[in-house]
N, C-alpha and C positions, 0 to 999 in steps of 0.2 A: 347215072347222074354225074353232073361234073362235080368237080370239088370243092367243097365246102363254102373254101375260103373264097373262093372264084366265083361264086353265088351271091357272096354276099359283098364282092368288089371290094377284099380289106386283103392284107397281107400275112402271110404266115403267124410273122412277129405282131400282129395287133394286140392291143390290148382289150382287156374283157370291156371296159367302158366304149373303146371304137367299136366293139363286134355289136355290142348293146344299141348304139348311136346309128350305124348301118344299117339294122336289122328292122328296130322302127321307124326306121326312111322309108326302106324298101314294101314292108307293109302298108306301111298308109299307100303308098304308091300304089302296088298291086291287090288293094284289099277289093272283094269283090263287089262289093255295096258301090265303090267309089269307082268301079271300070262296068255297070251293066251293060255295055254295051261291046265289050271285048272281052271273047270267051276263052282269050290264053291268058287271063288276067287270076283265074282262078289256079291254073298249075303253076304260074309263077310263083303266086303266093303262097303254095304249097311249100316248090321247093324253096324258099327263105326260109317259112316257118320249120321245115326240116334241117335244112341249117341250123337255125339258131338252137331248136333242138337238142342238138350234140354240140357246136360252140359255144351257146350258153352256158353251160354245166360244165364246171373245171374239171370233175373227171372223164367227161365224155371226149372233152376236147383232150384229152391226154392220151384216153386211149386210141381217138382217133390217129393224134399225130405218130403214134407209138406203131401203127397201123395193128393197133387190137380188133377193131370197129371199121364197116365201113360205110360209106354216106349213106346207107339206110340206119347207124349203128347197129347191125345187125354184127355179129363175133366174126372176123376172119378167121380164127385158128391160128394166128400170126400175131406177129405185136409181142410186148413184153407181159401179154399173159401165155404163152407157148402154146402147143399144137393143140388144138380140138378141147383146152382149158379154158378159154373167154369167158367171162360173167353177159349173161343178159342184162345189159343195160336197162331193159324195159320190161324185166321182172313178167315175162310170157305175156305181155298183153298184148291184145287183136290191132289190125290196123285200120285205119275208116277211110271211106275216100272222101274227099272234098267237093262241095259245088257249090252253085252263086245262092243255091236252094236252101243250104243250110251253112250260112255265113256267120253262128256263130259259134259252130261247132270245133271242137279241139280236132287235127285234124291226125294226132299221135296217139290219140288213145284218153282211158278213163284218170289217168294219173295224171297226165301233164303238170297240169294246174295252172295253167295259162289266164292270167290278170292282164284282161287291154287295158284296163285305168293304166298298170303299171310297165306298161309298155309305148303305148301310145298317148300317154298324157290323158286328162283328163277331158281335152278338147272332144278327142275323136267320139267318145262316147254322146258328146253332142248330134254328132252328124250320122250316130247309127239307133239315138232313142226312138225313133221312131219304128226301128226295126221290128221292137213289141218282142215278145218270146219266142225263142227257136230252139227248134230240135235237132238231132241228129242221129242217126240209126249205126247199128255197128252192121258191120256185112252178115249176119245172120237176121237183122230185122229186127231186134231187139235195141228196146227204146233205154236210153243211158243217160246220162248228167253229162257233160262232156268238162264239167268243171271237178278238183277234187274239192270234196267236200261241199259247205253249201253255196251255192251259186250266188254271185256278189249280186248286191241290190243295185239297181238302176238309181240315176244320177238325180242329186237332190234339188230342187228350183226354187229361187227366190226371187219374190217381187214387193214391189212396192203399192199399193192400192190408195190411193185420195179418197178421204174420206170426211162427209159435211162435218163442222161443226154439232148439229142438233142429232144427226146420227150417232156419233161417238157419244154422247152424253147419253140420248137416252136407249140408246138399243137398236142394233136392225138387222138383217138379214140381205148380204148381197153376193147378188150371181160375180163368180170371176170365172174368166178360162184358164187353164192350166196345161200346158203341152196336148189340147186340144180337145181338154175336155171342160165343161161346164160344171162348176163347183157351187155350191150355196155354203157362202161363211157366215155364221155367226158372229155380230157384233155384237161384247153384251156392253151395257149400260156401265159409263165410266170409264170406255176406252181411251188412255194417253197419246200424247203423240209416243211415236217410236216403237209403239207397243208392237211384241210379234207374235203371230202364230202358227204353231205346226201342225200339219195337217197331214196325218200317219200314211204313207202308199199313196200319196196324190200327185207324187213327181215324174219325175220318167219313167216308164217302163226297162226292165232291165232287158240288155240284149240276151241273156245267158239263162234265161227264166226262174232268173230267182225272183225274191218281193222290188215292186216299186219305189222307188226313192220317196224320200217325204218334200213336201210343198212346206217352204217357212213365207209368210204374210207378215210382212210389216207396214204399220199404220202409218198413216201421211194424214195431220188433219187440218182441213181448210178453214182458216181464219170465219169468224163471223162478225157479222156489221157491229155489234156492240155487246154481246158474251163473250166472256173471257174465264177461265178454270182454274183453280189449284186447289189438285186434288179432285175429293167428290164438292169443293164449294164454288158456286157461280157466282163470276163476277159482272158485275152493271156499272158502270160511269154514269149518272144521269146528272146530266143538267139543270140548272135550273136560272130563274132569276133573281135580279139583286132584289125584285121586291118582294119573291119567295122565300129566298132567303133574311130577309132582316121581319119580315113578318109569319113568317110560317106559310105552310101549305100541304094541301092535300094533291098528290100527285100520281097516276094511273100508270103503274109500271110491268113491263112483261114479266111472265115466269117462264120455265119450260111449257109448261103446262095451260097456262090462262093469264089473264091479268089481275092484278092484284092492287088494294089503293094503298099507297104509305101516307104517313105523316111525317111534313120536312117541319124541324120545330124551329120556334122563330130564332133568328139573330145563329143562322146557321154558318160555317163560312166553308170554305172549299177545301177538300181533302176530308171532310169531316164523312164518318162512315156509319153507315144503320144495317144493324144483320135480321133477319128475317130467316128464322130456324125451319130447317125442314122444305127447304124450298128451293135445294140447290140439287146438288144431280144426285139423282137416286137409285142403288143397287139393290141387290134381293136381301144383305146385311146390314146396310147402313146406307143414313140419310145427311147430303149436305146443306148447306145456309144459303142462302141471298146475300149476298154483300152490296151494299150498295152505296158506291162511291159521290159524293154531291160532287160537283163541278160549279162553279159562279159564273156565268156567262155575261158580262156586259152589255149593250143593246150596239147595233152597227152605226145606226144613225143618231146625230145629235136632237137631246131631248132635255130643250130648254127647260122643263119644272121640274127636271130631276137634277137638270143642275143647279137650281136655283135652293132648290130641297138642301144637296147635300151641300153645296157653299153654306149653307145657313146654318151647317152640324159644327159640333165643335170639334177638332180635331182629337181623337184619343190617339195614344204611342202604340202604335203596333211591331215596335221594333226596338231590341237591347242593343242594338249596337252601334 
């Protein structure tokens, strides 16, 4: 194997952050997901990942330079631990070979403890969830973790979902996809905007076969023609006329649920508000109101006996200032 440093295209003198900066260049470069179609894409990335290996690790790379180690870290018997005294670096563990087959195996052994989150950014794990779980055998056949300890979870996904007006209020059930699979979310009753939800192992699968990431669902909700919310209480603007208004009326308005009749009482004016309990958006706890806003609506076209009507009223002060 050539030398180290010559592997990874950095200088004797680099610093651990260059050897780091080098290391996952040259992998994403040579990783084998990202070359299937070039079969020295796999032993190149070998020898990086052996590189980095022993340059990674402040004392590895000491003994190398010291020439205790050599580019397999394997003990020379030389170096400033003296003849046939070397420490095994790698504490007698076996060595695996590497293929495109098993991409996300360590390819040093059961210790490594090798984190591509933390090697290669958090991107790359985008462009290998698809991978799904992988194995990797030691050269006796026997089946390993190739991570120490438990294998990282695959990468978490968020999205945004639009969702009606009258669904979020009153409850539903909807199909989403998620990294390609088909999800049924539960909407309950009284969803806000902004509202989110996590949805435990529905994310990416991990390359490393531990648990899936989690799926977070945030609500988006689309305006409706004339409800409006706060809280569990529904709100209604309703219109009416100025001759509703100064004489009363009976008037047919929506619920969630059905239509209902109020009473507009006479000599009403606008902004004025009538609640209707139990009639606003409803959870399996608690129940909200009706609010219903009067609005005064003028008429568009001129209506000579109504102007004649109110010329003929006396004017009362509607105003302190």
């Amino acid at each position: 194997m050539k030398n180290l440093y010559d592997i990874l295209g950095v200088s004797k003198s680099a610093s651990d952050t260059d050897i780091k900066s080098a290391y996952r260049k040259l992998a994403r470069k040579y990783h084998p997901d990202l070359n299937k179609d070039d079969a020295s894409a796999a032993e190149k990335f070998k020898q990086v990942n052996a590189a980095y290996e022993v340059l990674g690790d402040k004392d590895k790379r000491a003994k190398y330079d010291a020439g205790a180690i050599d580019e397999e870290g394997k003990p020379t018997g030389f170096g400033a631990s003296g003849f046939g005294g070397a420490e095994n670096p790698f504490g007698g563990r076996t060595y695996r070979t590497y293929s495109s087959s098993n991409a996300g195996a360590d390819p040093f052994g059961g210790g490594a403890g090798f984190d591509f989150s933390s090697i290669f950014g958090d991107d790359i794990l985008n462009v290998f969830s698809s991978a799904g779980k992988r194995r990797s055998r030691q050269s006796t056949g026997a089946e390993y973790n190739p991570f120490r300890g438990a294998a990282p979870k695959g990468l978490d996904v968020s999205m945004t979902l639009d969702v009606d007006f009258l669904d979020a209020a009153k409850g539903a059930v909807k199909n989403i996809r998620i990294d390609g699979k088909t999800i049924k979310l539960n909407i309950p009753a009284g969803t806000t905007e902004g509202q989110s939800f996590r949805l435990k192992n529905m994310g990416s699968a991990s390359i490393a076969g531990g648990e899936s990431g989690d799926a977070y669902i945030k609500i988006h909700i689309r305006p409706h023609a004339y409800f409006k919310s706060d809280g569990l209480n529904l709100l209604l603007d309703l219109p009416i006329s100025i001759k509703e208004a100064v004489l009363g009326a009976k008037i047919m308005v929506p619920t969630l649920k059905n239509k209902v009749n109020v009473t507009i009482p006479p000599y009403s004016s606008s902004d004025d508000k009538l609640r209707l309990k139990g009639l606003g958006i409803e959870t399996a706890q608690k129940k909200g109101d009706l609010i219903i806003t009067l609005k005064i609506k003028a008429p568009k076209k001129h209506d000579l006996v109504l102007e004649q009507t109110l010329n003929a009223l006396q004017d009362t002060p509607q105003r302190n200032f």
